[in-house]
Structures are given as C-alpha cells and as structure tokens.
One Martini backbone bead per residue (centre of mass of N, CA, C, O) as a GRO file, in nm:
protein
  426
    1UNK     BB    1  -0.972  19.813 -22.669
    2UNK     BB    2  -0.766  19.685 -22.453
    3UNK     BB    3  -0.985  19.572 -22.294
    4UNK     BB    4  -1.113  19.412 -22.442
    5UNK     BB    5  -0.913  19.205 -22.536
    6UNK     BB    6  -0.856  19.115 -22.246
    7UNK     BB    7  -1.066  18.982 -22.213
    8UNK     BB    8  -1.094  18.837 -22.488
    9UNK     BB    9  -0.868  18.645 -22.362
   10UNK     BB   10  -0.916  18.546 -22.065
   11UNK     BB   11  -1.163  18.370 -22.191
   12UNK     BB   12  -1.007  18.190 -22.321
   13UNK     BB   13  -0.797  18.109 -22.136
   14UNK     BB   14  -1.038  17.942 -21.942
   15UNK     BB   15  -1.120  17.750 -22.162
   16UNK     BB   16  -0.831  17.613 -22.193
   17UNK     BB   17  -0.827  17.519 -21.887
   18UNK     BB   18  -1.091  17.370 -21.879
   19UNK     BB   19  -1.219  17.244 -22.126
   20UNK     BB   20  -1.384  17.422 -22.322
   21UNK     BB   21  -1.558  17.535 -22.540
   22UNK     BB   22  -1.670  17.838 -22.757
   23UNK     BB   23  -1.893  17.817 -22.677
   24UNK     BB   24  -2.165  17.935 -22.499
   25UNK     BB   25  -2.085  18.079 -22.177
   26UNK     BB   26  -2.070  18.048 -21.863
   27UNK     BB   27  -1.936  18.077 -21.575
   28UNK     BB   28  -1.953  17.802 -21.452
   29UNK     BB   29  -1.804  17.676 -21.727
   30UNK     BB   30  -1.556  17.822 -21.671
   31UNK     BB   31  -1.477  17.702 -21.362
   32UNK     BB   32  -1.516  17.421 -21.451
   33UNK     BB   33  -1.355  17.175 -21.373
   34UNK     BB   34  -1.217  16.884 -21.572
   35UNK     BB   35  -1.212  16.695 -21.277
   36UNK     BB   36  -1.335  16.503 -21.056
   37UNK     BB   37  -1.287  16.363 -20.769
   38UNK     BB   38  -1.362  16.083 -20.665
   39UNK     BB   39  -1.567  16.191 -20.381
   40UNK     BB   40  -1.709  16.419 -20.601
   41UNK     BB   41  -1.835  16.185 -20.788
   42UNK     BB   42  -1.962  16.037 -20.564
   43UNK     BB   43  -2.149  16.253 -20.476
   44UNK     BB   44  -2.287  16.332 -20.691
   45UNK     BB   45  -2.436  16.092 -20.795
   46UNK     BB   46  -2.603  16.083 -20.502
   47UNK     BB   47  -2.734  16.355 -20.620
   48UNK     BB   48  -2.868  16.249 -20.903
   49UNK     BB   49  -3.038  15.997 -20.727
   50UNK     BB   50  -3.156  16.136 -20.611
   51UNK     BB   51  -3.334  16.367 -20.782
   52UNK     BB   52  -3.353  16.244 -21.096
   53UNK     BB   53  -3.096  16.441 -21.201
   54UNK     BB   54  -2.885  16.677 -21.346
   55UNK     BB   55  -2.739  16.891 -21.190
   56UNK     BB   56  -2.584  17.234 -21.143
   57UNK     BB   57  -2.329  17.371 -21.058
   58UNK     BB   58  -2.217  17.586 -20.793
   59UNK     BB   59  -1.967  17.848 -20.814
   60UNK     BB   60  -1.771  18.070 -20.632
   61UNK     BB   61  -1.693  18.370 -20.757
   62UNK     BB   62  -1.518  18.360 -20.474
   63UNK     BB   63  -1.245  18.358 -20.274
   64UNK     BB   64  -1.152  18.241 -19.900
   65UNK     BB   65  -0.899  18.027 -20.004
   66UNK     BB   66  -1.040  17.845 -20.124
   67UNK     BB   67  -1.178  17.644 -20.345
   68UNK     BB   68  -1.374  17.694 -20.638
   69UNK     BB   69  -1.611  17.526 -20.539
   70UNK     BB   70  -1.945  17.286 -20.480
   71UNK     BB   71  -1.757  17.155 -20.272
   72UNK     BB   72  -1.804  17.070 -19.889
   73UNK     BB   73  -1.582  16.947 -19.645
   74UNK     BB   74  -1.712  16.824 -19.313
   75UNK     BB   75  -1.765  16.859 -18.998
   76UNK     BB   76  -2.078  16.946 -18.901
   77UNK     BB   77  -2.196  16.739 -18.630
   78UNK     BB   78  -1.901  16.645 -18.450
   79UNK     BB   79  -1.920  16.305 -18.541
   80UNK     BB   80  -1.587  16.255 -18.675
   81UNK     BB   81  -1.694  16.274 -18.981
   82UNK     BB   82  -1.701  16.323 -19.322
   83UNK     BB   83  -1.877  16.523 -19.493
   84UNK     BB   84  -2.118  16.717 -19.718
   85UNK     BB   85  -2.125  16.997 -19.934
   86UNK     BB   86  -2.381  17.130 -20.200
   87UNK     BB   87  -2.417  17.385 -20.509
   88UNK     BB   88  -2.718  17.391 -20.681
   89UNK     BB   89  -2.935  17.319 -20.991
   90UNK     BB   90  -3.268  17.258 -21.047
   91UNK     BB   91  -3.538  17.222 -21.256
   92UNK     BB   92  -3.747  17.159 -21.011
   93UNK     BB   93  -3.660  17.397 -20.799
   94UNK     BB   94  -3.554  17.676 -20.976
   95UNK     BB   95  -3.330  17.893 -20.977
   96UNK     BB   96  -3.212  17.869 -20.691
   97UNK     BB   97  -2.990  17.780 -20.450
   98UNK     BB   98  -2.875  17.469 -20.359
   99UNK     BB   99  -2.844  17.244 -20.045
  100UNK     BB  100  -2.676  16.952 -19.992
  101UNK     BB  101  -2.618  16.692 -19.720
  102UNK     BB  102  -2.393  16.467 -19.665
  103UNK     BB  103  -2.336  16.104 -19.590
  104UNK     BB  104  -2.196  15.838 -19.447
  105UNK     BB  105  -2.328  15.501 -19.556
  106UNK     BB  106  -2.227  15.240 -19.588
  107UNK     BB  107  -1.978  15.396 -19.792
  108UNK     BB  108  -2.179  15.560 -19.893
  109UNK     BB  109  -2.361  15.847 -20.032
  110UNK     BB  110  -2.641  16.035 -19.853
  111UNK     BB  111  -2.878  16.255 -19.878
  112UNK     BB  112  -3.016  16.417 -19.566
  113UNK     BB  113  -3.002  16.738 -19.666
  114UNK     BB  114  -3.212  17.005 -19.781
  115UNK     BB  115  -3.192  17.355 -19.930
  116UNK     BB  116  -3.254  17.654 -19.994
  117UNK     BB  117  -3.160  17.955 -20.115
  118UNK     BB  118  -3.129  18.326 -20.155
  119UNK     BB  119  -3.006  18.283 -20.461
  120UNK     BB  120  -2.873  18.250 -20.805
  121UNK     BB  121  -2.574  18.277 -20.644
  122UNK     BB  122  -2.251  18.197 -20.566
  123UNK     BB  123  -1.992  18.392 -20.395
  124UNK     BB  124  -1.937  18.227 -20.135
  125UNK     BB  125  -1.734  18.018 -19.855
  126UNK     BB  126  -1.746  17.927 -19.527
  127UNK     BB  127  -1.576  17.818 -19.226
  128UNK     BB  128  -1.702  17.746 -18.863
  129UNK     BB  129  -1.558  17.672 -18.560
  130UNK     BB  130  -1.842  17.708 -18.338
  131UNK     BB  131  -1.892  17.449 -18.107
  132UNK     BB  132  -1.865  17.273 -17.893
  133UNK     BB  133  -1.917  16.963 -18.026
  134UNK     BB  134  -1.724  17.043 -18.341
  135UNK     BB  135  -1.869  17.164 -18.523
  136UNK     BB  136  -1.962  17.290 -18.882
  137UNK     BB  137  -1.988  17.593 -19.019
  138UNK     BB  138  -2.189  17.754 -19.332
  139UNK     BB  139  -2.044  17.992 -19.492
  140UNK     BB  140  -2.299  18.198 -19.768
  141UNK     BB  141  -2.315  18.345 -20.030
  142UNK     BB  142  -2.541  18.571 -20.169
  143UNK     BB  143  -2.634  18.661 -20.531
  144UNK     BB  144  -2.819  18.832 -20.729
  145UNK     BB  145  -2.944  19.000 -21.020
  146UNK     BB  146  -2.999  19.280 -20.874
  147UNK     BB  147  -2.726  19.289 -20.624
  148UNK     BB  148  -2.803  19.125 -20.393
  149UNK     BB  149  -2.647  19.029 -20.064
  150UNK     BB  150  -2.635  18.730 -19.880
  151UNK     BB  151  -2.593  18.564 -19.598
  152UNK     BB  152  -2.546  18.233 -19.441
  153UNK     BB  153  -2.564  18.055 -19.123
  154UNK     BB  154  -2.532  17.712 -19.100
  155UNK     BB  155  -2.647  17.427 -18.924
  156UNK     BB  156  -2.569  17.067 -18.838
  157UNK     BB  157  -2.849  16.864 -18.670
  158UNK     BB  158  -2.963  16.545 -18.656
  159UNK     BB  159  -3.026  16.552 -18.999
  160UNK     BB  160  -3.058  16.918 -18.965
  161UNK     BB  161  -3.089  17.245 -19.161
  162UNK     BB  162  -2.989  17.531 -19.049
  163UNK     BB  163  -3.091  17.885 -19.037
  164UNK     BB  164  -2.899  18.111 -18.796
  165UNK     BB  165  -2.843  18.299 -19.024
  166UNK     BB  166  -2.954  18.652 -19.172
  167UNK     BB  167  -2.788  18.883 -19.425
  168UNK     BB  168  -2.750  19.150 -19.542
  169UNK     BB  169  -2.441  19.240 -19.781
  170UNK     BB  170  -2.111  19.341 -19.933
  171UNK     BB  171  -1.891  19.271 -19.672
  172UNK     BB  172  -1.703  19.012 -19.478
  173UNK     BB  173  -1.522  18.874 -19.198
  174UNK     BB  174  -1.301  18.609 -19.061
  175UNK     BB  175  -1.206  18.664 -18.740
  176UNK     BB  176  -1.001  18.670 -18.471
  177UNK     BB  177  -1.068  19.028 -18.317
  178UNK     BB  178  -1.125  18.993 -17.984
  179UNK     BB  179  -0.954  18.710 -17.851
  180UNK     BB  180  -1.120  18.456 -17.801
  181UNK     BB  181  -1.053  18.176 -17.978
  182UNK     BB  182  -1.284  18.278 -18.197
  183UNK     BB  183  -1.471  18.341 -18.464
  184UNK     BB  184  -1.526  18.591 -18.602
  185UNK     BB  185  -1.801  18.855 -18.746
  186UNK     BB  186  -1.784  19.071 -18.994
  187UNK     BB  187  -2.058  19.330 -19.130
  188UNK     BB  188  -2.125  19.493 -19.431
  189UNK     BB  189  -2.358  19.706 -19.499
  190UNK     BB  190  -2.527  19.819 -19.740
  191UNK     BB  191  -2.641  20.122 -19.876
  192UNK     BB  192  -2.957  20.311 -19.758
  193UNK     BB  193  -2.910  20.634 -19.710
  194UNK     BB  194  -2.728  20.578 -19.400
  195UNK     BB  195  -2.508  20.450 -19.436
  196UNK     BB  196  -2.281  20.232 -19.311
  197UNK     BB  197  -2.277  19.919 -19.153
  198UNK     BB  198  -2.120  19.740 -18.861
  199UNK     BB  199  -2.140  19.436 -18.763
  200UNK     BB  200  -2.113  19.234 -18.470
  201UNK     BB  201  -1.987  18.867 -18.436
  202UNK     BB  202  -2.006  18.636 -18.196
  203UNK     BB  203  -1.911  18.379 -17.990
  204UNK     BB  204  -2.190  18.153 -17.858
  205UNK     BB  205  -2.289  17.903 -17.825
  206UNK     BB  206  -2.249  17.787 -18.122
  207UNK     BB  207  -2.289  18.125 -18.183
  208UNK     BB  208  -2.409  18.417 -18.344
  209UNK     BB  209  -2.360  18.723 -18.198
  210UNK     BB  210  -2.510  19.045 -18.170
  211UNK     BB  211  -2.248  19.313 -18.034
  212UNK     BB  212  -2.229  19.544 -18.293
  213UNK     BB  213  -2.279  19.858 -18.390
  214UNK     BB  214  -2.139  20.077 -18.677
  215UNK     BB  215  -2.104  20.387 -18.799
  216UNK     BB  216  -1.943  20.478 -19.056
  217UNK     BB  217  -1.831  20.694 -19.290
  218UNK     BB  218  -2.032  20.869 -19.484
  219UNK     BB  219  -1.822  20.891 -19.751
  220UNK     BB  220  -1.912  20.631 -19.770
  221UNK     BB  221  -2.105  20.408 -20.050
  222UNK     BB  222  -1.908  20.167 -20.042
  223UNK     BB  223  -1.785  19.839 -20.004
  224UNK     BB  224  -1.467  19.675 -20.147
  225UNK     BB  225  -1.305  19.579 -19.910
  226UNK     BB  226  -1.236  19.304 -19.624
  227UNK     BB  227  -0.979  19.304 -19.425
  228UNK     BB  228  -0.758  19.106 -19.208
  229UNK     BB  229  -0.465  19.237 -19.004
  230UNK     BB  230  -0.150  19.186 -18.884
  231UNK     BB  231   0.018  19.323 -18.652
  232UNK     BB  232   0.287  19.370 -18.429
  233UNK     BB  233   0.077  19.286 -18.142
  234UNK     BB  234  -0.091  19.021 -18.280
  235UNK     BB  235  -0.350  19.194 -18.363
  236UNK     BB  236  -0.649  19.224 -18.518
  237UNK     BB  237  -0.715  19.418 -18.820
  238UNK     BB  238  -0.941  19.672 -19.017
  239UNK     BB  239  -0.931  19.677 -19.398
  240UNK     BB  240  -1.160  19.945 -19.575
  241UNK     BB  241  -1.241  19.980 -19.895
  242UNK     BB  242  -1.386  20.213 -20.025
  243UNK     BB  243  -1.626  20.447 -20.157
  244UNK     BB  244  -1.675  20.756 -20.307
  245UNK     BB  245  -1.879  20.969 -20.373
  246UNK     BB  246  -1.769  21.033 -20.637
  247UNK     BB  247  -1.686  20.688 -20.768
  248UNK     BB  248  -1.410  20.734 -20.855
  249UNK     BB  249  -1.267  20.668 -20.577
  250UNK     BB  250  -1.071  20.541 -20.297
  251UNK     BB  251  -1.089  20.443 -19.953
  252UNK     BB  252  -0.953  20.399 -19.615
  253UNK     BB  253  -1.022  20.194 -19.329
  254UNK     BB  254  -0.942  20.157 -18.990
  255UNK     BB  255  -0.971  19.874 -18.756
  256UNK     BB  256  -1.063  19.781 -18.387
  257UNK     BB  257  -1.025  19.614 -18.088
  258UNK     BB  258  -1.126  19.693 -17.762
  259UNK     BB  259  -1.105  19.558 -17.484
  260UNK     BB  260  -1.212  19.732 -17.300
  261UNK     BB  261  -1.488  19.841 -17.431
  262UNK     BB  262  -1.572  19.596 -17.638
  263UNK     BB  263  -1.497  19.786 -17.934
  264UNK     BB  264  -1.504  19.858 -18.227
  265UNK     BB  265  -1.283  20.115 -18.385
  266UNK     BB  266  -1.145  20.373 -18.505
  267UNK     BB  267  -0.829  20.398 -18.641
  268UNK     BB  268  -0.558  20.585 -18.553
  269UNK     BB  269  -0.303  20.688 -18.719
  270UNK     BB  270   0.015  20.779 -18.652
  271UNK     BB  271   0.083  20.976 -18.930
  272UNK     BB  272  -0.188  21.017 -18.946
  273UNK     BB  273  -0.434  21.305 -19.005
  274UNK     BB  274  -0.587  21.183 -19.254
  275UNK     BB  275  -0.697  20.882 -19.398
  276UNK     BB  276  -0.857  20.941 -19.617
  277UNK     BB  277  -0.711  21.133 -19.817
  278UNK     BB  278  -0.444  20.953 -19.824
  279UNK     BB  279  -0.612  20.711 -19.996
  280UNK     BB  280  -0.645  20.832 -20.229
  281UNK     BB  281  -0.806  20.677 -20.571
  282UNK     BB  282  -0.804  20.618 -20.929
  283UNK     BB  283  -0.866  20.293 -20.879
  284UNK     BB  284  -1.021  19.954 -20.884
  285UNK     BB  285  -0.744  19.821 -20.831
  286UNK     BB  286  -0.659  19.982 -20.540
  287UNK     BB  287  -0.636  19.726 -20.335
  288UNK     BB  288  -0.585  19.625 -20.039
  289UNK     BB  289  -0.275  19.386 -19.990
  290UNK     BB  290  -0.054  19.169 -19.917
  291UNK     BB  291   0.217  19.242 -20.077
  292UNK     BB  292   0.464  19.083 -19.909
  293UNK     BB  293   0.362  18.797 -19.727
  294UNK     BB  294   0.311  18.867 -19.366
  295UNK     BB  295  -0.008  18.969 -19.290
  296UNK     BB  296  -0.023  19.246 -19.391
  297UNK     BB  297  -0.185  19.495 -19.455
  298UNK     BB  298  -0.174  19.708 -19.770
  299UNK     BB  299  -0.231  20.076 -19.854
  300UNK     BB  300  -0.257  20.210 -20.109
  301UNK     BB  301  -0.058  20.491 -20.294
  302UNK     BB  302  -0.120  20.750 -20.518
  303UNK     BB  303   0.155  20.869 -20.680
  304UNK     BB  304   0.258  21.176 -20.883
  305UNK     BB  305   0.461  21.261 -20.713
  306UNK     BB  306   0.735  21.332 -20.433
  307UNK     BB  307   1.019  21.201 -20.499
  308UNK     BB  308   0.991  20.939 -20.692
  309UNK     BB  309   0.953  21.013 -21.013
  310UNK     BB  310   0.915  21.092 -21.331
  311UNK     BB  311   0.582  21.061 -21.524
  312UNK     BB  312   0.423  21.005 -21.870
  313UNK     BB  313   0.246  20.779 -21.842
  314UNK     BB  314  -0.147  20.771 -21.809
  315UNK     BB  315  -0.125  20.411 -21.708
  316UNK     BB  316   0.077  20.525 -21.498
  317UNK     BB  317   0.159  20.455 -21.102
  318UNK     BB  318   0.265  20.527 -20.845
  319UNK     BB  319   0.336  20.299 -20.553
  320UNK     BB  320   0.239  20.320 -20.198
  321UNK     BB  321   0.284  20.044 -19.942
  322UNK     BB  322   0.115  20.113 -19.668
  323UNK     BB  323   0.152  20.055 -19.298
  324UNK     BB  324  -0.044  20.264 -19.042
  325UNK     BB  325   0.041  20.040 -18.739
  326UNK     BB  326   0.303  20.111 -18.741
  327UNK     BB  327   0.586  20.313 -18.636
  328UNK     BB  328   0.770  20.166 -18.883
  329UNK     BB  329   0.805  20.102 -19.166
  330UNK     BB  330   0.520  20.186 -19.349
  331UNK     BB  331   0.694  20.130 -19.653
  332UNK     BB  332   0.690  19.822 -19.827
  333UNK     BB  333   0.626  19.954 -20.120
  334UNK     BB  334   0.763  20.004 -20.436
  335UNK     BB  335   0.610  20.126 -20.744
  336UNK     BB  336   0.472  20.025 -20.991
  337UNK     BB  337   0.128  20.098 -21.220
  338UNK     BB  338  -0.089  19.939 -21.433
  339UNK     BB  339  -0.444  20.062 -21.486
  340UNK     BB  340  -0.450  19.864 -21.809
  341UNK     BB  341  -0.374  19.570 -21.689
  342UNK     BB  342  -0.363  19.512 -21.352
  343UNK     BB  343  -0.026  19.578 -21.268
  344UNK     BB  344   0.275  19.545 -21.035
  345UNK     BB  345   0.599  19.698 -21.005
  346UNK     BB  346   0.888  19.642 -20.806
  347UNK     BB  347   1.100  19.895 -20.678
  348UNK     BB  348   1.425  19.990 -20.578
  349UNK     BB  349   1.474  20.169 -20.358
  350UNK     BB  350   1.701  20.327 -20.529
  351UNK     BB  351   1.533  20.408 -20.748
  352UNK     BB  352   1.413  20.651 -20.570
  353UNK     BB  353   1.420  20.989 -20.700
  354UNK     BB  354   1.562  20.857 -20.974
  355UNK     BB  355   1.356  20.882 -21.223
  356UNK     BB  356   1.209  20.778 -21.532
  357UNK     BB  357   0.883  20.730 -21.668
  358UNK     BB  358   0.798  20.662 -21.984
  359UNK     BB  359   0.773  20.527 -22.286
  360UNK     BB  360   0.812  20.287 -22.545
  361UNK     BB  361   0.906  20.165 -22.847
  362UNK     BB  362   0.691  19.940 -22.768
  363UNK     BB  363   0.370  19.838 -22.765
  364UNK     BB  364   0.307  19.816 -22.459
  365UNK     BB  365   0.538  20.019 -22.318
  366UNK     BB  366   0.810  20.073 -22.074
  367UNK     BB  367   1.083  20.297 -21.889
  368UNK     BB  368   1.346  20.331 -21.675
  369UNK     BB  369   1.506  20.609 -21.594
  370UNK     BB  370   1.669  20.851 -21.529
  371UNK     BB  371   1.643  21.143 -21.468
  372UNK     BB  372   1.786  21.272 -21.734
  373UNK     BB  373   1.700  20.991 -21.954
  374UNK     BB  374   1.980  20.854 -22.026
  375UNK     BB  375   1.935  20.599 -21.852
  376UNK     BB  376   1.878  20.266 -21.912
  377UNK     BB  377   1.711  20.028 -21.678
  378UNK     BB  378   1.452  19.942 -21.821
  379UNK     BB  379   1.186  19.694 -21.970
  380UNK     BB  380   0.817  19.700 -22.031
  381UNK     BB  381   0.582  19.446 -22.135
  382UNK     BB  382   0.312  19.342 -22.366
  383UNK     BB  383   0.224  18.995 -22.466
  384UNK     BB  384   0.226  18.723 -22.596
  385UNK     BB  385   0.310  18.415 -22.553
  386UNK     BB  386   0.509  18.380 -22.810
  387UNK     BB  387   0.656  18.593 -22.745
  388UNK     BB  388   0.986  18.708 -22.797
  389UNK     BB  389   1.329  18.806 -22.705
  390UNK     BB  390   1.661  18.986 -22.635
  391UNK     BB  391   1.676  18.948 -22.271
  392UNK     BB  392   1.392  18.853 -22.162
  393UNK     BB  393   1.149  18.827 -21.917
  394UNK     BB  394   0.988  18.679 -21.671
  395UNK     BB  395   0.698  18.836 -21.449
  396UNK     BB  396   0.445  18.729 -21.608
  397UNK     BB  397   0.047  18.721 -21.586
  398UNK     BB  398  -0.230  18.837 -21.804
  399UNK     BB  399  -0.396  18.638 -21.862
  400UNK     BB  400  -0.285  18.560 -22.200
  401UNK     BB  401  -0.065  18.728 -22.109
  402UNK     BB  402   0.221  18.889 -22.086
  403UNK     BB  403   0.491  18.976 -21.870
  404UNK     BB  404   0.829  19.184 -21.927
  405UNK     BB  405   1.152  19.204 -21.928
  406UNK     BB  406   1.473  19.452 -21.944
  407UNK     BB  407   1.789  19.508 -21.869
  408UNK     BB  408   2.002  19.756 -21.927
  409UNK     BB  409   2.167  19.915 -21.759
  410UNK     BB  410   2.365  19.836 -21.529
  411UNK     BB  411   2.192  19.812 -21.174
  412UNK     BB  412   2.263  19.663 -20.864
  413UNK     BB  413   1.948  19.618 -20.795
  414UNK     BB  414   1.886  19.446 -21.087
  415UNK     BB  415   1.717  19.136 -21.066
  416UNK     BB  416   1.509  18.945 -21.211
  417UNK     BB  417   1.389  18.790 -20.907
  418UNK     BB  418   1.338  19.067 -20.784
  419UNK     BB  419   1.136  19.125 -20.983
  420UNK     BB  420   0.921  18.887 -21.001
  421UNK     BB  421   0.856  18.898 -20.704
  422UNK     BB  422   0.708  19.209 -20.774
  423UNK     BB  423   0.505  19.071 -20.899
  424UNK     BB  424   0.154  19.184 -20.919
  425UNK     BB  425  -0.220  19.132 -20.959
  426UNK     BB  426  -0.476  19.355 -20.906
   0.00000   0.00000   0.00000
C-alpha cells in the first residue's frame, strides 16, 4: 500500500508542477514544460504550418544529461548556423514517432525534412559531433509498446535526413573510451537466448563503424544500467549493471580498453576475484551512479551484517558505494538505503560498526543508535510536505514526499549540512 501511495503522491505532485489538471494524462502530458520559450514556440508553430494540424510533442522518457525536450538545437550539417529538430506525432501520419529538421530562412524557421522514426515513444536523445565537416548527428532511442528498442543515429546534409545506423539495444553509452579524442558508441544488445552482446562503434570519416562485438557474462539476463566512469588514470572505464539469471537481483561488471589490443575486455577488480557475486544486491533501486560527485562510477554493495552495524527494519539495508578501479580507498561512502521509499542517506565513517539501525516511534521512521541501544543519535521519517517537527529538517524529496531528519544525542560527526549533503534519491 505504501508504494501505491507514493505512487499516486508523485503523480500529483508531477501534475502540480507542469501545471496539468487531474483529468487522465499520458506520460507526454505529465513532462510537458508549463511554457514553451521563444525558439521552441517559434519551431512549433512552423511545424503545426507544414502540417496542416497541431503535432502532439513527444518527449523523451530517460534523460541523457540534458533536458528532457521533444526539441533539440545545433548545427546538423556544419553550415555554422543553428537547426533544429523535432519529435512528434501527427494524426495523418500514423502511431510512429516522427522527426523533423527546421533551419532558419530569412529570420523564420522552416522544416527542411522529416522522416518516420522506428516505434511510437521517444527514450532518449543523444547528440555526437563526430563528422569532419563539424556537423552534429543525433542519437535517439526508440521504444515499442512491446519492449522492444532500437538506436538510430541520424546525419543530416544537404537539407536531407539520412539513418546512417540502426541497432536493436537494451542501453547504449556515448563517450570517448578508446582515446581517440571522438565518441565513442557502445551497445549492450537485448538478450535472445545467446546472452548480451556488446559491440563498440568509432568514429571515422564521420561515421560510426563496428569494430568489435563481445560476449558478456552469460550469467547477466539483461542489462539495466551502462555508466562510463572516470579512473584515477584519466581514462574511462564501463560500469555494467545486469540482472541475474534469477531476476531478483543485480549485479556488476566493470569494462576496459585496452589500447595495445585495441579491444574492450572485462576488467579484474583489484582486490575481488570474482566480482560479480560481490555485487549481488536484492533491490532494483541499486543501481551504480556517481555517489559523490567526482566523475567516478561506484558500485553498491550491500551489506547486512560484517563489522558495519545491527540492523532491524526490513525496508532497510547498510549499503557501501565501492570503486574497484582504485587501488586505495574503494570504499567512497557508507550509509544506510531505504529500498521502500527508494533514498540512500550517507552516515560518518565514525559511525561505522558501532551503531544499531531501528524502527522509530513515529510511522516510517527510523533511528541510528549506539551499538548498545542506550543512546539516540539520529531520527529518520518520511512526511507529507506541510508536516513540520520541533529539531527537524530537510534532507531532501521523495516524490511529494519529504525525508527529514533530527539529530539526538550531540555526536561530534552529525551535522545537519554534511547529512542533506549526503541525502541521494536511488
């Protein structure tokens, strides 16, 4: 019941910030921007004036860093000036998502090409600027309504959009891994009964070529999640997250590049021999991500017993974020995750294995004590927006949720600042 709340609870509160009524809304309606900026309304409108109707916009379910637009700008074909593409659907046109090219014409913009895209929802958007001529090509996910998702990377000269590559793919990662000083491509594809494959795209002569396919870990049945990571060496490493043969739990692997074979292979952790059983966690919420902010993939780990401290609330569990490519302090932070509200809240290395994690007296709530009980360190809840307390404060939002916190007993470690700081949603 409590996940259905938050549910309906972040629904809400979605609806109140894009400024849509309660009335019944797709995904599109619920990320649709509250107003749209000169530019965008600019596009629009020369795109509702070819049409002949008003598309409906269709916006990217995952963001890839940037925002989370059905419009993206830059230069396409090299020409020094700035495009435009769109991604919508038209009523004469079909379910698919399609794509159209604006360039601006004597101060007006004017669409130049469109093309069908590969299924009816748009997952993300990528932009790789690898052509000689200084043109940008644009990555985008495509995602069916029966699961299925395809790449297609675009380029677009001469005022004609071509589909210069198409890959079926579960998660792709943009990012120069070979040193060449260009993006690198690389594709985990779907599972069909061979195991995951990856294969790597460079960059030449402006285009994305494959140079190599690799077969994963057989144990992994799907990937959910591919991180490029920043090493201590300056060079970037792939963080793998899969699921595991039996679908309840995830686990790691890292990828490397090696430059003398000129060929991606799995990296030996420095101190795991055998790192995929190190990484098993039992929640869809520990996924791999930069926990503190350095460039750097860490791995959850998650702990429930060994040196780190007892334990009581099943909603709760010790998690420490590891880097493996370290040879020195892999180990980058230590705290607690609640794997029902789906937040990770970083505790001081002093209180490491010497705390006791609790139920608190007030509902979904909990508390850090002394390894012995006796003495209260720390007060964890989850609250609606409007409820306050007297100690309290902000760690963050869950949805329309607050999490807050109160510190107990004075403990030399526990500052207000350096707790929000360490507050993460999973």
């Amino acid at each position: 019941m409590r996940c259905i709340r938050r549910l309906c609870l972040a629904l809400a509160a979605a609806c109140l910030l894009s400024g849509c009524s309660m009335a019944p809304a797709g995904v599109d309606e619920l990320l649709r921007a509250p107003q749209l900026t000169g530019e965008q309304s600019q596009v629009q409108k020369a795109l509702t004036a070819y049409l002949g109707e008003a598309p409906q916009l269709k916006y990217p379910t995952q963001s890839t860093g940037g925002p989370l637009s059905p419009f993206v700008f830059g230069d396409w074909n090299g020409d020094g000036r700035t495009d435009a593409a769109v991604f919508y659907v038209s009523a004469a046109k079909g379910q698919n998502v399609h794509v159209a090219v604006l360039e601006q014409q004597e101060g007006t913009w004017a669409v130049t090409q469109e093309k069908e895209g590969l299924a009816t929802t748009v997952e993300s958007i990528a932009t790789a600027s690898i052509q000689a001529t200084g043109g940008t090509q644009l990555l985008v996910g495509y995602a069916s309504a029966s699961g299925e998702k395809y790449l297609a990377v675009y380029d677009y000269q001469q005022q004609t959009l071509s589909e210069v590559l198409h890959e079926s793919y579960s998660q792709y990662e943009l990012r120069d891994i070979t040193g060449s000083g260009a993006n690198d491509l690389v594709i985990i594809s779907s599972s069909q009964g061979e195991g995951m494959q990856l294969k790597l795209f460079t960059a030449e002569s402006g285009r994305f070529i494959s140079t190599q396919q690799l077969a994963l870990n057989p144990q992994f049945t799907s990937c959910e999640g591919l991180y490029s990571s920043l090493g201590e060496d300056g060079s970037y490493y792939l963080i793998l997250d899969g699921q595991t043969g039996s679908g309840v739990s995830l686990a790691s692997a890292i990828l490397y590049y090696d430059a003398r074979l000129q060929q991606l292979g799995e990296y030996a952790a420095i101190t795991e021999t055998d790192l995929y059983n190190a990484t098993q966690r039992y929640s869809p919420l520990l996924r791999s991500q930069d926990i503190d902010g350095d460039g750097t993939v860490e791995i959850p780990r998650q702990i429930d017993t060994g040196g780190l401290g007892a334990l009581t609330v099943n909603r709760l569990s010790f998690i420490a974020w590891m880097d493996y490519t370290s040879e020195y302090e892999q180990e980058k932070s230590f705290g607690v995750a609640d794997l029902e509200y789906g937040y990770y809240l970083e505790l001081p290395e002093a209180l490491k294995g010497d705390v006791m994690v609790t139920d608190g007296d007030l509902p979904d709530s909990w508390q850090v004590r002394s390894a012995d009980g006796e003495t209260l360190y720390l007060t964890v809840r989850v609250t609606a927006p409007g409820v306050e307390g007297a100690g309290y404060f902000r760690l963050g939002n869950i949805g329309a949720q607050k999490v807050q916190a109160r510190i107990g007993s004075a403990h030399a470690s526990l500052r207000p600042a350096q707790l929000a700081g360490g507050f993460v949603v999973l």
